[in-house]
C-alpha positions as CSV (number, residue, x, y, z in Angstrom):
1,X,0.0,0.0,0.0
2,X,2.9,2.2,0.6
3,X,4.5,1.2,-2.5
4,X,1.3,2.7,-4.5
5,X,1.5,5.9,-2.0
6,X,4.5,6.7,-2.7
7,X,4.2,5.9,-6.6
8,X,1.3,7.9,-6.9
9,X,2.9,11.2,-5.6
10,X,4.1,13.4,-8.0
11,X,6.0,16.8,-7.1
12,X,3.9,19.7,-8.0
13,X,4.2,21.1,-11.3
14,X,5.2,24.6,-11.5
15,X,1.5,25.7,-11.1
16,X,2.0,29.6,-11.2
17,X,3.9,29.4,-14.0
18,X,1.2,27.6,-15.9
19,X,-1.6,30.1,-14.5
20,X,0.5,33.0,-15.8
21,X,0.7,31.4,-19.2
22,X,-2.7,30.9,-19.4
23,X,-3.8,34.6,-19.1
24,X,-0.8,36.0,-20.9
25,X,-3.0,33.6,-23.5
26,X,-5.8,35.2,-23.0
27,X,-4.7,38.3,-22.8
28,X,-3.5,38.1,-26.3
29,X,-6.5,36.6,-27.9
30,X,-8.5,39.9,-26.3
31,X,-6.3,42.1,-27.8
32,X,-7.0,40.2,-31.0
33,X,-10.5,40.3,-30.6
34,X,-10.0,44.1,-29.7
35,X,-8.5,45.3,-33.3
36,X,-10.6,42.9,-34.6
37,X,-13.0,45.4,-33.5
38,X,-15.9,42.8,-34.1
39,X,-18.8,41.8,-32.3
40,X,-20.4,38.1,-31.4
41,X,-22.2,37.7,-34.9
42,X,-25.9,36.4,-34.0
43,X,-28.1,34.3,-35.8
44,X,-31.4,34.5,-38.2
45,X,-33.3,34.0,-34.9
46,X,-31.7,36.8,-32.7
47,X,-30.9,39.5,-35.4
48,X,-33.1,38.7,-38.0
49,X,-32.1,38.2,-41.8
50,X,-33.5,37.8,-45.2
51,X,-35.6,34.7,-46.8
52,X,-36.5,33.7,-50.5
53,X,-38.5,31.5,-51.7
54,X,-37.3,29.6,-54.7
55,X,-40.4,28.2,-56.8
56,X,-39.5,25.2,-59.7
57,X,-40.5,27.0,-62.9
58,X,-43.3,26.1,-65.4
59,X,-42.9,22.5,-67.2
60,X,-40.4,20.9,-64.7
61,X,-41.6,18.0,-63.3
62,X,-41.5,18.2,-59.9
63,X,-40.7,15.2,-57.2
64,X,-40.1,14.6,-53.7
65,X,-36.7,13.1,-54.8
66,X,-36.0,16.2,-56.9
67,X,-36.9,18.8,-54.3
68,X,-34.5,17.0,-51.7
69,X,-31.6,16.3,-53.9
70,X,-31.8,20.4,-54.4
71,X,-32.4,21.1,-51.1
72,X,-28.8,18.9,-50.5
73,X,-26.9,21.0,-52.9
74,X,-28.3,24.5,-51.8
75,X,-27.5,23.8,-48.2
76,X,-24.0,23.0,-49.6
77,X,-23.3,25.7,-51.9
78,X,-24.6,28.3,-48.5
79,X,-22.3,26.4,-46.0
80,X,-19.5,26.8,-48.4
81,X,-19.9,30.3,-48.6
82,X,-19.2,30.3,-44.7
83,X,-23.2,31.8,-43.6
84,X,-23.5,29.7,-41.0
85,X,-27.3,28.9,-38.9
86,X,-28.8,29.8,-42.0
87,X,-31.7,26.7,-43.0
88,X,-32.5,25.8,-46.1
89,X,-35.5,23.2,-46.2
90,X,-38.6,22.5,-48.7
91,X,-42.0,23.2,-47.8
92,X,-45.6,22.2,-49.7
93,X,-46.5,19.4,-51.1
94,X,-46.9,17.7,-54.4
95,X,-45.9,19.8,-57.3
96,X,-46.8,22.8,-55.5
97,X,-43.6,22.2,-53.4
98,X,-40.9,25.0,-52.8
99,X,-37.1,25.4,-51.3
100,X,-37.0,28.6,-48.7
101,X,-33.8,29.5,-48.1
102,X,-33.2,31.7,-44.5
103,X,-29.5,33.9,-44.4
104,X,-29.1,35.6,-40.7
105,X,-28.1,39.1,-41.5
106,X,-27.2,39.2,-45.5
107,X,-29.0,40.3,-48.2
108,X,-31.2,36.9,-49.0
109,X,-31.1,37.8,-53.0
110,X,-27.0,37.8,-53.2
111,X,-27.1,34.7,-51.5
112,X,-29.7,33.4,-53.7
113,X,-28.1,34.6,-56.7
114,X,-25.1,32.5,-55.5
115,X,-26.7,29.5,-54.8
116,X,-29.9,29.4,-56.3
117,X,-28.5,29.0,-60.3
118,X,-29.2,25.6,-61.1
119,X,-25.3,25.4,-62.4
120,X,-25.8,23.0,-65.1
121,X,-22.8,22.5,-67.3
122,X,-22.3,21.8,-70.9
123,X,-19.3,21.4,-73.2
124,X,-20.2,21.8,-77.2
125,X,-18.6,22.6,-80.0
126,X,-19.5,25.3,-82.1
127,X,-21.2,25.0,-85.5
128,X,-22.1,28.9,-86.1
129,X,-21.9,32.0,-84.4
130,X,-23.1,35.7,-85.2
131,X,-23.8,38.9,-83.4
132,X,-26.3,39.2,-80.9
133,X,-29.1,40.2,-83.7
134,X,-27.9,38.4,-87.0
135,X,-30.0,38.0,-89.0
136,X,-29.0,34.1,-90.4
137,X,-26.0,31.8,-89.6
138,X,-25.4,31.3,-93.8
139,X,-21.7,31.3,-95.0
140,X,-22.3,32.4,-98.1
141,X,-25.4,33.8,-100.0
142,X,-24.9,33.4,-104.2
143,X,-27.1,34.3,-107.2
144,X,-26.3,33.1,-110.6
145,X,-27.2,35.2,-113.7
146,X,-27.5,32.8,-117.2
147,X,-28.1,33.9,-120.9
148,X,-29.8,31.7,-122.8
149,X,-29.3,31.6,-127.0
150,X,-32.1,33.3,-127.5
151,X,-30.5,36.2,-125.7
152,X,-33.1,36.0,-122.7
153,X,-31.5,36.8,-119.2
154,X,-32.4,34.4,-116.3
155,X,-30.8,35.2,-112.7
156,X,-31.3,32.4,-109.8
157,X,-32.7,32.8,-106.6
158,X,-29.8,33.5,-104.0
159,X,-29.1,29.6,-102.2
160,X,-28.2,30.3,-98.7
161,X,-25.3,28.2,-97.6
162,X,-25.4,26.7,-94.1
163,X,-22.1,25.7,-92.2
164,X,-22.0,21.6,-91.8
165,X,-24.5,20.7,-88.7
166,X,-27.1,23.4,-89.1
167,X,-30.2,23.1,-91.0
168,X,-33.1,25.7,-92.1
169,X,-34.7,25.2,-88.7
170,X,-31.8,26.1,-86.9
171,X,-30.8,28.9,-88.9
172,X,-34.4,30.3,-88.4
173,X,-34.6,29.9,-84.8
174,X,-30.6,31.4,-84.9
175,X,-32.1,34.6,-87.1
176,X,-35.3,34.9,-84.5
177,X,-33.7,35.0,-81.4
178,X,-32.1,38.8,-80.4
179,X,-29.7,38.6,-78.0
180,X,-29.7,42.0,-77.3
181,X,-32.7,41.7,-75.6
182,X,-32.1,40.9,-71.5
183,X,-35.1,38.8,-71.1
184,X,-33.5,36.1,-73.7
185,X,-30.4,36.2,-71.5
186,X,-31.9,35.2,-68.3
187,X,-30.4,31.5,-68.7
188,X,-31.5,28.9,-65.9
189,X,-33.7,26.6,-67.7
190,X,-32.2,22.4,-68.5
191,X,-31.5,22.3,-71.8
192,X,-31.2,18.8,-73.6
193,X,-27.9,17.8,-74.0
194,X,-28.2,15.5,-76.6
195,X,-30.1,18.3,-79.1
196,X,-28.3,21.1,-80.4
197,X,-29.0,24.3,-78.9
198,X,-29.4,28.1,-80.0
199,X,-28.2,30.2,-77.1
200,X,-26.8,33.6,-76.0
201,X,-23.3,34.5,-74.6
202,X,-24.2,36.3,-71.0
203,X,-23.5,39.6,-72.1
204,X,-25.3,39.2,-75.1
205,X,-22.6,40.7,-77.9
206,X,-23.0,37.0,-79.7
207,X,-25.0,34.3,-80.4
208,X,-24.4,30.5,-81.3
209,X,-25.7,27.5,-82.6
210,X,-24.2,24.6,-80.9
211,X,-23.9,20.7,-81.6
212,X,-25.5,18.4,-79.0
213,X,-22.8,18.4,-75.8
214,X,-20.1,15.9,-75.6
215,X,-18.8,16.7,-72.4
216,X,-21.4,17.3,-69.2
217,X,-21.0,18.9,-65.5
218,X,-21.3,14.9,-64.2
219,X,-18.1,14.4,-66.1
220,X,-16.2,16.8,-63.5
221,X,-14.4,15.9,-60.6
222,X,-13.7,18.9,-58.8
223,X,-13.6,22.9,-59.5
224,X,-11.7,25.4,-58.1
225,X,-11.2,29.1,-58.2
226,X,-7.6,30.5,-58.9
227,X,-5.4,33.6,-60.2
228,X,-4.5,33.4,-63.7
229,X,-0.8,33.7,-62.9
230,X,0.4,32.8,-66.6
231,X,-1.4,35.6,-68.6
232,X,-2.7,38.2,-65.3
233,X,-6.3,38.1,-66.6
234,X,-7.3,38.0,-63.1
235,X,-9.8,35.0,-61.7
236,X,-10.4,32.1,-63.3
237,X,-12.2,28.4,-62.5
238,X,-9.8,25.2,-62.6
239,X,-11.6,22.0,-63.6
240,X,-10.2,18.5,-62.6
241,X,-12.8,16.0,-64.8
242,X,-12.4,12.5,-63.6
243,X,-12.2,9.4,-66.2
244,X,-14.5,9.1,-68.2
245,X,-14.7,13.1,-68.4
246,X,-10.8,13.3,-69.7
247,X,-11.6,10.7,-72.5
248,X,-14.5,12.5,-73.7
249,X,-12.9,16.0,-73.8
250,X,-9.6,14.7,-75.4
251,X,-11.9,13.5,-77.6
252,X,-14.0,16.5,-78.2
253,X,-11.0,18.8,-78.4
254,X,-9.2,16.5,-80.8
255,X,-11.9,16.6,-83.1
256,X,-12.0,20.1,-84.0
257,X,-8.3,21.5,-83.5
258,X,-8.6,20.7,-87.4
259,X,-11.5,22.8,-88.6
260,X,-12.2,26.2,-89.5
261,X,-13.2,29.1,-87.3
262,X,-15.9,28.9,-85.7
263,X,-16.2,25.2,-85.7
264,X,-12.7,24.8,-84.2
265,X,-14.3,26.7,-81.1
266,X,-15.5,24.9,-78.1
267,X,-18.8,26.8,-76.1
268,X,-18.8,26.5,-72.1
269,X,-22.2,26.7,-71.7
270,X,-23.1,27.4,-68.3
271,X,-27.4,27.3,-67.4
272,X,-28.3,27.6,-71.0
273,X,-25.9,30.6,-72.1
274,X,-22.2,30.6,-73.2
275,X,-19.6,31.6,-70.9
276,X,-17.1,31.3,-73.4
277,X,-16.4,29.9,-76.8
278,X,-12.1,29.2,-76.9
279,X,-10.6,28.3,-80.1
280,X,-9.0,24.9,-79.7
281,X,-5.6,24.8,-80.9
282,X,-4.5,21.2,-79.8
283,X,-6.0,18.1,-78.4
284,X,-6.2,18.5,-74.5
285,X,-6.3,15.3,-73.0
286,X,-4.8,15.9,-69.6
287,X,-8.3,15.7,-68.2
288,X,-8.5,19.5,-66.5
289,X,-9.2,22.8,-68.3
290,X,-10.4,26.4,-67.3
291,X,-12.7,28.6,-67.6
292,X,-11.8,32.1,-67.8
293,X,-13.9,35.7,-67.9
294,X,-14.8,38.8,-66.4
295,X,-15.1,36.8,-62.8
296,X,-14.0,38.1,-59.5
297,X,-12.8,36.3,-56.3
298,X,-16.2,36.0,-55.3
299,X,-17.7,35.2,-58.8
300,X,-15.2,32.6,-59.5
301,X,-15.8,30.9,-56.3
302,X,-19.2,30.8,-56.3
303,X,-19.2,29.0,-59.8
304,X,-16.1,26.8,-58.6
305,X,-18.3,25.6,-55.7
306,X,-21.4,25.0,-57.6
307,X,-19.9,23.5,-60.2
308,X,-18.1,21.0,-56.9
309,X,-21.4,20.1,-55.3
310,X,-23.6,19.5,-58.9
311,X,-26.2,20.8,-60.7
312,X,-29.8,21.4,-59.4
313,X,-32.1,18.6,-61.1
314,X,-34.7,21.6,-61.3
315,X,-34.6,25.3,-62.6
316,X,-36.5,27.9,-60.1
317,X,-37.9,31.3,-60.2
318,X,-36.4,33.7,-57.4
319,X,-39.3,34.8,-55.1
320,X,-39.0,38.3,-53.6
321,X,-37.0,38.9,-50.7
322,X,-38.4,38.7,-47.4
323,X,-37.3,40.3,-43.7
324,X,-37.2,38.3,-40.9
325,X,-37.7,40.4,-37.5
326,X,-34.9,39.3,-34.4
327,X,-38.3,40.4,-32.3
328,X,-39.5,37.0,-30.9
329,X,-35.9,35.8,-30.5
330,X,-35.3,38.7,-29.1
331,X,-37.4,37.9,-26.1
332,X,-36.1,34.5,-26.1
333,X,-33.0,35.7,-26.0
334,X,-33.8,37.8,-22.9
335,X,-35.3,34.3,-21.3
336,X,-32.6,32.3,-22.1
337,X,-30.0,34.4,-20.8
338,X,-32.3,35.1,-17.2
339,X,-32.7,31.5,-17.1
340,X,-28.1,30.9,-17.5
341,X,-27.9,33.8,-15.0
342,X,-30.1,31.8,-12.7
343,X,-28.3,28.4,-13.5
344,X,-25.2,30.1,-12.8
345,X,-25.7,31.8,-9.8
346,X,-27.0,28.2,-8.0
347,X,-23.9,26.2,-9.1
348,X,-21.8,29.1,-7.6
349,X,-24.1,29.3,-4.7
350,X,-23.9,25.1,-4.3
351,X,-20.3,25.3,-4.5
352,X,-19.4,28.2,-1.7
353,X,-21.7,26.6,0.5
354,X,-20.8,23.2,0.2
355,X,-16.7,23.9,-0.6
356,X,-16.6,26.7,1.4
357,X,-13.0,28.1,0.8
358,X,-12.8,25.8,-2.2
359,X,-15.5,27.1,-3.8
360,X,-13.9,29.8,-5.1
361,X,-11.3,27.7,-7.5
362,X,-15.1,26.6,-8.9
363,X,-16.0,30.3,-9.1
364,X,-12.4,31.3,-10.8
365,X,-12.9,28.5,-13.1
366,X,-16.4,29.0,-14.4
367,X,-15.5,33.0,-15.0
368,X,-12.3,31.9,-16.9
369,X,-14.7,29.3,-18.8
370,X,-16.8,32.1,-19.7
371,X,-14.7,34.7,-20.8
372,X,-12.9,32.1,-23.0
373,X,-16.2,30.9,-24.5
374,X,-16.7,34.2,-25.5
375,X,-13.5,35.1,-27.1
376,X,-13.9,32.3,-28.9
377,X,-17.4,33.4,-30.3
378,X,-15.5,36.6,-31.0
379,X,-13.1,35.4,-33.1
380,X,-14.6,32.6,-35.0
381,X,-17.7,34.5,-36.0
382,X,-14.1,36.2,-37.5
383,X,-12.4,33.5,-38.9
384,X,-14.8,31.2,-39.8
385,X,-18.0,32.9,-39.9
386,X,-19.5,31.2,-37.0
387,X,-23.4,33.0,-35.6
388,X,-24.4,32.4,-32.2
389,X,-28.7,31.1,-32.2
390,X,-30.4,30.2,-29.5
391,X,-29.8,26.8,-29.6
392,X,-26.4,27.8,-29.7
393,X,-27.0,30.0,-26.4
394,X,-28.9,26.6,-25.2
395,X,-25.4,24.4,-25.5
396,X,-23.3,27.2,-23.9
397,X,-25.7,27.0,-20.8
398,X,-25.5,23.2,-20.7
399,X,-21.8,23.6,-20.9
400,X,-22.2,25.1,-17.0
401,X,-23.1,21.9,-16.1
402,X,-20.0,20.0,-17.6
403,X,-17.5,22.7,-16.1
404,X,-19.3,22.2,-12.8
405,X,-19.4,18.1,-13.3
406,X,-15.5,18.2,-13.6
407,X,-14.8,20.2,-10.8
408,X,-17.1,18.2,-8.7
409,X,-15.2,14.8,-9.7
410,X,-11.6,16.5,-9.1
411,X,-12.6,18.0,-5.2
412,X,-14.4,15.1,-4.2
413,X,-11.4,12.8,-4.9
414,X,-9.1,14.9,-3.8
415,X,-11.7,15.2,-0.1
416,X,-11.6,11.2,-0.4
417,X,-7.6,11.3,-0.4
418,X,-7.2,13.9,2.5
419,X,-9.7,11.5,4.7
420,X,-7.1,8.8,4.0
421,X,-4.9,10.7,5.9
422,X,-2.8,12.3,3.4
423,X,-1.6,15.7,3.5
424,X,-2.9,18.4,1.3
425,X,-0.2,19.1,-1.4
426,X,-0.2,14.9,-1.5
427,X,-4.0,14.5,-2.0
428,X,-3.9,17.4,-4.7
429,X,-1.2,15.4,-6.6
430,X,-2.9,11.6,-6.1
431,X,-6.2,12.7,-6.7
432,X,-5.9,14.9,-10.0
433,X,-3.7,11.4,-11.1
434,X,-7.3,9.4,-10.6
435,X,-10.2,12.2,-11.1
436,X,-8.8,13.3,-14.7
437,X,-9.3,10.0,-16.5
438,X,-13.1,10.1,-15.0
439,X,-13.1,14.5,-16.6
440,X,-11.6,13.0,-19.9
441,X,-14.0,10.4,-20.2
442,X,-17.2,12.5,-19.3
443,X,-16.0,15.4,-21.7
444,X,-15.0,12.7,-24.4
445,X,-18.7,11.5,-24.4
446,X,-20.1,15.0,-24.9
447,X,-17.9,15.5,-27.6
448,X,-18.9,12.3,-29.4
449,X,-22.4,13.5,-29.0
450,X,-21.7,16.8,-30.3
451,X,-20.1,15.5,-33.3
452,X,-22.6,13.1,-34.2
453,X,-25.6,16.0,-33.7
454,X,-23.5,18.3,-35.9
455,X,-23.0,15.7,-38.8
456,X,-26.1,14.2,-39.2
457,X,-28.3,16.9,-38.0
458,X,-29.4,20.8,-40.2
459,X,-30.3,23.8,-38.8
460,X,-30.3,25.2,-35.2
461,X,-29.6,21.5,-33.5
462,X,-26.2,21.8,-35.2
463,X,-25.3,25.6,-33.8
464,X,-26.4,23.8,-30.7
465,X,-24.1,20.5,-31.1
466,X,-21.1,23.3,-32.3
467,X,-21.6,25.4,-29.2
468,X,-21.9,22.2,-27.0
469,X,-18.7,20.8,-28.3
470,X,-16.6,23.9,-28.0
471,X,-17.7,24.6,-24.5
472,X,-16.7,21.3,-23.9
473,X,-13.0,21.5,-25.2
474,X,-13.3,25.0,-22.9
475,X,-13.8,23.1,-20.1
476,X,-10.9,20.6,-21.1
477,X,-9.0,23.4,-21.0
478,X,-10.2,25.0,-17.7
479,X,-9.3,22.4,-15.7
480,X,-6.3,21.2,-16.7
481,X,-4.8,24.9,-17.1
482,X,-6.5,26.7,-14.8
483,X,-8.4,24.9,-11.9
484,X,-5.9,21.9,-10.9
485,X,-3.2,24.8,-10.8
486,X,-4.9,27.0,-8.6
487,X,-5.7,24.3,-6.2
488,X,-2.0,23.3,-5.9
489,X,-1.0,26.9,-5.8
490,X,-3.9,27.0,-2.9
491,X,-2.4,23.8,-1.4
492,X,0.5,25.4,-0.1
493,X,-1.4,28.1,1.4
494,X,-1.7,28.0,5.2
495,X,-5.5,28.6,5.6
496,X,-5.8,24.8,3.3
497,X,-3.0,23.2,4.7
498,X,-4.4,24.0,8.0
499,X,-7.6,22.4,7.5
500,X,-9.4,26.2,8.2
501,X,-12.8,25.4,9.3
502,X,-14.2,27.5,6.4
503,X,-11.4,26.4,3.5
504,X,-13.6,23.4,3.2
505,X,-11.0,21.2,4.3
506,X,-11.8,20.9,8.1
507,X,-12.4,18.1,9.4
508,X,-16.1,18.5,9.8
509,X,-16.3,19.4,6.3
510,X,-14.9,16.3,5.6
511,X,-17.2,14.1,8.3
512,X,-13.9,13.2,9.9
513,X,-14.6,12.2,13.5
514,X,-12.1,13.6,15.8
515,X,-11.3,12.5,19.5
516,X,-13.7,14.8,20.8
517,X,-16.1,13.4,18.2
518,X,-16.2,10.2,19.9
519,X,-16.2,11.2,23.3
């Protein structure tokens, strides 16, 4: 037994030294937060926001499996632009049903405008192109004039000449549609990929007609946005396509490196409209290409991801903005916070009663707690665009609870060691050795909780599983930084080492019985 003693005591760390690191730590992440000159950044339900409605146009055929295979690739497009607690979920019924999309504190229509495209992408080659209001997609027009013998004059009707691929119903649908008209560049709709097509560029200066498309947005593997560092013509989008996709573009691109202008041109068309049309000088077979263009950071980033997560298997009309009013979370919030205050105030009035003296290492630690949690909400609403809802507010409160838990399970072992007779600045040592595995554990299974809420849950219950889990590496952090150094800073403090009969060490506040006890 004194073998195991004597094992189990460790000399004190250097306890003020770790204290003093700690706020020198958070010291610095204040004055961070400071220049940062930012504030906690709240969600839809505490400071309101914008929502659209986005209805499936006309003709689509609508399905439950279409509406939540959007619904999939919306809520990724928004979470990759870093809005965080904003919901995107379908509501109605039938073919009547519709995807409302909720952003805390942006404008709803950029973020729609972002996400909402249905990002369908088509490579084709180009078999005629013309201004935005030609006329015809003919080559050539010719008229012949013939004398016969009997000196008459005949002269042919002109024979319009149509570039290999088109036909008269393609040239007239080329020669009725005016690009310089907005409303016929509005883009959006599916077009079928195995038809040729008669389309717009987006600004309108040209218009194509455009074989059936060889190469398809399912044919990509990934997209990114990057600087064009080779010729400085700003943003661009990368495009890795996988197999299949790299056969059929080498393929494409082989095919018409031989041809004349404009059929040696291949059209990235992008929602039914032409992004660009590059002239193909070799065979690219690689399997990546890019897509270049008037695109900013944000532009390119925006296509990049949508292009990443897939196209929408529906086209939608944008509904008119709406404002959401913070009012009823507002007095939620108010609740919410009364009802922490309240929690708060009882754990530190549990503690100073029952721990007397030690009660206030439970009071230190559950203010450091707190004015870490919040430097942390300070700085990742920052860095990583993180809002604080009221579920979120709901996990920070229940975090009060695990801070108190693991303070409860350090003192009471380290109560258990003194009434085996050991001395203070022993029991402090022995007991942190056995109560941490028991705080690791507990935390550990609240962070396995959080993580599975936050994966497979949407909406609020994952700002509460985010909040949950950070509070809880808080309170890893707490008590391994903060409150076992105090208390073996406090251990070699007369008024604990004493047994004082209010540092909660005395021996009635540990139900020792003493000789006079007995008598």
């Amino acid at each position: 037994m004194s073998a195991n003693i004597s094992k189990s005591i460790k000399a004190p760390r250097k306890s003020g030294r770790t204290i003093a690191i700690l706020f020198v730590t958070l010291i610095a992440f204040s004055a961070l937060a400071f220049f940062q000159n930012d504030k906690v950044k709240l969600g839809l339900d505490l400071r309101g926001g914008t929502s659209v409605t986005l209805t499936p146009k006309a003709g689509e055929k609508v399905t439950t499996a279409a509406i939540n295979t959007a619904v999939s690739i919306i809520r990724e497009r928004v979470n990759s632009l870093g809005v965080a607690e904003s919901t995107v979920a379908a509501q109605g019924t039938g073919a009547n049903q519709q995807i409302v999309i909720s952003v805390p504190g942006v404008t709803g229509q950029t973020v729609v405008n972002e996400v909402g495209q249905t990002a369908e992408l088509r490579f084709r080659q180009v078999l005629a192109s013309g201004a935005g209001n030609a006329t015809s997609s003919a080559v050539n027009t010719v008229s012949t004039t013939t004398k016969s013998a009997k000196g008459v004059t005949t002269k042919s009707a002109p024979t319009a000449t149509f570039p290999t691929g088109v036909n008269a119903a393609l040239d007239a649908q080329f020669g009725a549609l005016d690009c310089t008209k907005a409303a016929n560049r509005v883009g959006g709709s599916l077009d079928n990929a195995n038809a040729p097509l008669v389309t717009c560029d987006q600004t309108g200066a040209t218009k194509y007609i455009l074989a059936p498309a060889q190469v398809l947005g399912t044919d990509i593997k990934t997209a990114a946005a990057a600087l064009d560092q080779t010729s400085g013509n700003g943003w661009q989008v990368l495009l890795d396509f996988n197999g299949n996709g790299t056969t059929k573009f080498g393929a494409l691109t082989k095919a018409v490196t031989s041809l004349a202008a404009p059929q040696n041109e291949v059209a990235i068309v992008l929602d039914g409209l032409v992004v660009e049309a590059p002239r193909i000088i070799q065979a690219i077979t690689a399997g990546n290409a890019q897509i270049t263009g008037n695109f900013s950071q944000a532009t390119a980033s925006t296509l990049a991801n949508n292009l990443k997560f897939g196209a929408l298997p529906l086209s939608f009309d944008r509904g008119d903005v709406q404002q959401v009013s913070p009012t009823l979370g507002s007095n939620q919030l108010h609740d919410g916070l009364l009802a922490g205050a309240i929690g708060l105030l009882l754990v530190i009035l549990y503690s100073v009663l029952y721990y007397r003296g030690l009660g206030l290492v439970s009071v230190g630690s559950l203010t450091v707690a707190g004015a870490t949690t919040y430097l942390l909400f300070l700085l990742l609403g920052k860095w990583i665009g993180f809002t604080l809802s009221l579920a979120g507010i709901a996990g920070a409160i229940v975090s009060i609870g695990i801070t108190a838990d693991s303070f409860i399970v350090y003192f009471e072992r380290l109560r258990d060691e003194v009434r085996e007779g050991r001395s203070l600045r022993t029991a402090v040592e022995t007991g942190w050795s056995r109560a941490k595995r028991t705080i690791i554990v507990a935390d550990f299974v609240s962070l396995i909780a959080s993580a599975v809420l936050y994966f497979f849950a949407v909406g609020d219950v994952r700002g509460f599983a985010f909040t949950l889990g950070l509070t809880t590496l808080v309170d890893l952090f707490v008590v391994f930084f903060f409150t076992k150094p105090l208390v073996s800073v406090l251990s070699k403090v007369a008024f604990y080492a004493n047994g004082h009969s209010l540092s909660g060490f005395s021996a009635k506040s540990l139900g020792v019985l003493t000789g006079k006890d007995v008598e």
